[in-house]
C-alpha positions as CSV (number, residue, x, y, z in Angstrom):
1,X,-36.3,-30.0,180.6
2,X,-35.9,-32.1,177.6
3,X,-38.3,-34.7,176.8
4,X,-36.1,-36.9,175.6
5,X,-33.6,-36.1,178.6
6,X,-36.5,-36.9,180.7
7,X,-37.9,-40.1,179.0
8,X,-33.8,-41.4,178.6
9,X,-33.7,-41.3,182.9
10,X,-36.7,-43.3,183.1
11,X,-35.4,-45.6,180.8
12,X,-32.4,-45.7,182.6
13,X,-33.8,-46.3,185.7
14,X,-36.6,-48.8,184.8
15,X,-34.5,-51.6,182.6
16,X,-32.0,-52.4,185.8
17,X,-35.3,-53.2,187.9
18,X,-36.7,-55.1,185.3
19,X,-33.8,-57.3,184.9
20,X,-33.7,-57.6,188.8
21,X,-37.0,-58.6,188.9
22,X,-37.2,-61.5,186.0
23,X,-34.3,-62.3,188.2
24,X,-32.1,-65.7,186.8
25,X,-32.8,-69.3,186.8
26,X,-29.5,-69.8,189.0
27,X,-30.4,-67.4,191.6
28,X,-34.4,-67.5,191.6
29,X,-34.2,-70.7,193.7
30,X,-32.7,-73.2,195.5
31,X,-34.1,-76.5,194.1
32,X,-32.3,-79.5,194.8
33,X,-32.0,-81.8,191.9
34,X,-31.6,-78.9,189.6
35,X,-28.5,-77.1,190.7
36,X,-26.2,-79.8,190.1
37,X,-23.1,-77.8,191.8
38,X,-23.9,-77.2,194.9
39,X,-24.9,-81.2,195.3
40,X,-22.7,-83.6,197.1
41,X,-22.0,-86.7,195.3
42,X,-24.6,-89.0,197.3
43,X,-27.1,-86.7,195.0
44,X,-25.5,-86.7,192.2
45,X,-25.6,-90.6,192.2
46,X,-29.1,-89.7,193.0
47,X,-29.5,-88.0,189.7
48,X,-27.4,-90.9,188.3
49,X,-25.0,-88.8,186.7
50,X,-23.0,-85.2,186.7
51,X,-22.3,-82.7,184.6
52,X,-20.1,-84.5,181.5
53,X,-16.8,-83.5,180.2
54,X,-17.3,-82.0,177.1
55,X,-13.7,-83.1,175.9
56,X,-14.9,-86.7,176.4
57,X,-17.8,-87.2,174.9
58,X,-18.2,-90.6,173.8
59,X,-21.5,-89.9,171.6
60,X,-24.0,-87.5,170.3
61,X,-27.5,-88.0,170.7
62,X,-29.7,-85.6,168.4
63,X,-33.1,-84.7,170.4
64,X,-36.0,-82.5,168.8
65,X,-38.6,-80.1,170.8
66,X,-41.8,-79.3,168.8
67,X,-45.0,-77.8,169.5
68,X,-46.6,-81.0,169.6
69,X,-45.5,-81.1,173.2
70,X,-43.0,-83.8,172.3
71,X,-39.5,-85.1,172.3
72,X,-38.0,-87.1,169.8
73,X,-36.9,-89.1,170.7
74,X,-38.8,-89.5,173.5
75,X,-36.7,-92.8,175.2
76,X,-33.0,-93.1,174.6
77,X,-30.8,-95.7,175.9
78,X,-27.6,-95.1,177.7
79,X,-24.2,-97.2,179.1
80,X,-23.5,-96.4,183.0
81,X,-20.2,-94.6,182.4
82,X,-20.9,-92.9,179.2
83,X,-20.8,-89.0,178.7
84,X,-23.4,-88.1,176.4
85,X,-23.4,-84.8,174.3
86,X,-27.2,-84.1,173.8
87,X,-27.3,-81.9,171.0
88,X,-31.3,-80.5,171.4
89,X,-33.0,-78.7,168.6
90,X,-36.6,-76.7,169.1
91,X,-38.5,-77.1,165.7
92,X,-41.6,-75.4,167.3
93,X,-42.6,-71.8,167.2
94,X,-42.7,-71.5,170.9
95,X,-39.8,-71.9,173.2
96,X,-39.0,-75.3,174.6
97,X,-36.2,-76.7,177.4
98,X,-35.0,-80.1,178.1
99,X,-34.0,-80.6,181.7
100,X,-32.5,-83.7,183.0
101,X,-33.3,-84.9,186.2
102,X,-35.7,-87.3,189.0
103,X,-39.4,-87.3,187.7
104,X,-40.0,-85.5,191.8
105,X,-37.7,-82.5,191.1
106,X,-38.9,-81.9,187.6
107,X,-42.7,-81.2,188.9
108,X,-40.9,-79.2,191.7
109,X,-39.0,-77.3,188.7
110,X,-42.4,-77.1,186.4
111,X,-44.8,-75.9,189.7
112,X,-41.4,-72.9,189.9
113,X,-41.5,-72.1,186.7
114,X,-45.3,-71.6,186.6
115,X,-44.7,-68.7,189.4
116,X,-41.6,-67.8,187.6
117,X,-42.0,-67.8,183.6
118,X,-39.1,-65.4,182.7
119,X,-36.3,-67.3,184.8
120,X,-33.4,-67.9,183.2
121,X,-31.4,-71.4,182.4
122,X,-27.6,-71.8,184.0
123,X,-27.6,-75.3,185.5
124,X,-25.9,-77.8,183.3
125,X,-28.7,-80.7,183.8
126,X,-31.0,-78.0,181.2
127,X,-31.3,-75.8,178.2
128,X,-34.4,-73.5,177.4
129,X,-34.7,-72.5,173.5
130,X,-36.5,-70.1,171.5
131,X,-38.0,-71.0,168.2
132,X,-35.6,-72.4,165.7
133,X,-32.7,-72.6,168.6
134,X,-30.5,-75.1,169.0
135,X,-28.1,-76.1,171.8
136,X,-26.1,-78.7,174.1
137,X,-26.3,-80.8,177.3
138,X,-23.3,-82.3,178.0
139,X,-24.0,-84.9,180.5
140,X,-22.3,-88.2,182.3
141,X,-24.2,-91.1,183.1
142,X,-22.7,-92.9,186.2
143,X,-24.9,-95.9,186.8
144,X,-27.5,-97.8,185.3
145,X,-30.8,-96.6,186.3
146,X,-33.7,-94.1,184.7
147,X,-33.2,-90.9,184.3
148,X,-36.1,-88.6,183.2
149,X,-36.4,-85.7,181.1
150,X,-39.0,-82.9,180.7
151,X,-40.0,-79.1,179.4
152,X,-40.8,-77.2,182.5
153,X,-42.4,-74.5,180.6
154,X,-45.9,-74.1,181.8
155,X,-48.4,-76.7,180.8
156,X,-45.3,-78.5,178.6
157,X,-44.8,-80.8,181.2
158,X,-48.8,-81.6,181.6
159,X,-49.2,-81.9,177.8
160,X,-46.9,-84.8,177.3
161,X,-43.7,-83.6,177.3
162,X,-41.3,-85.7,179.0
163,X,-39.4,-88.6,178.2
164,X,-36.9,-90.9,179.7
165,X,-33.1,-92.4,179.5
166,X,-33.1,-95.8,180.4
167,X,-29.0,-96.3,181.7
168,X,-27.9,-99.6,181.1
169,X,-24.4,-101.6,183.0
């Protein structure tokens, strides 16, 4: 036979269980606090907030990742009833994500990710990005409260980066 014929059926073969394996963010767990569709609306108000309209965005709030293990801004301040259009940029050279949640379910999330590195992003509460990447988080804030924020990349988290929305009446 063909080496290349031979070395194309391993190829073929080895790439679908690879992709099985890293598996996806969606379907590697089943984290409450993280999957924000599956909740029923006494957690969401936990969360304070839900996924946000992105047709009614009442402002834009520009956040930057870097490799100093930091957000800028690192506190934001919020109305109860506004939809906010988080418009996240990484300015480091290593990937970065911004997840939106309760300060529990984000060291539940980090401690996942450690046994999980390669899992993907899908919920709408987060957004992983590479170097240079930027991206959106469209969310709605539905009562005053805090809600925290954090990179749940390995040792991110532990190095500083978090940071919190203070939601206001």
């Amino acid at each position: 036979m063909n080496k290349k014929y031979i070395v194309g059926l391993l190829m073929a073969g080895v790439f679908p269980v690879m992709t099985l394996a890293a598996g996806n963010h969606s379907n590697g767990h089943d984290m409450k606090g993280n999957d924000m569709s599956s909740m029923d609306k006494e957690e969401q108000s936990a969360m304070i907030g839900k996924p946000g309209n992105p047709a009614k965005v009442d402002r834009t709030v520009e956040v930057s990742m870097d490799d100093n293990m930091r957000f800028t801004p690192a506190s934001i301040g919020v109305k109860a009833g506004e939809t906010i259009r988080f418009f996240v940029r990484n300015t480091g050279k290593a990937q970065h994500g911004m997840v939106l949640g309760d300060l529990k379910s984000l060291k539940e999330h980090a401690e996942m990710m450690r046994s999980m590195p390669n899992m993907q992003h899908g919920e709408p509460n987060m957004i992983n990005l590479k170097p240079g990447q930027r991206g959106g988080i469209t969310w709605e804030f539905t009562q005053a409260g805090t809600v925290d924020f954090a990179c749940t990349i390995p040792g991110h988290m532990e190095s500083g980066m978090v940071g919190k929305v203070a939601v206001s009446q």
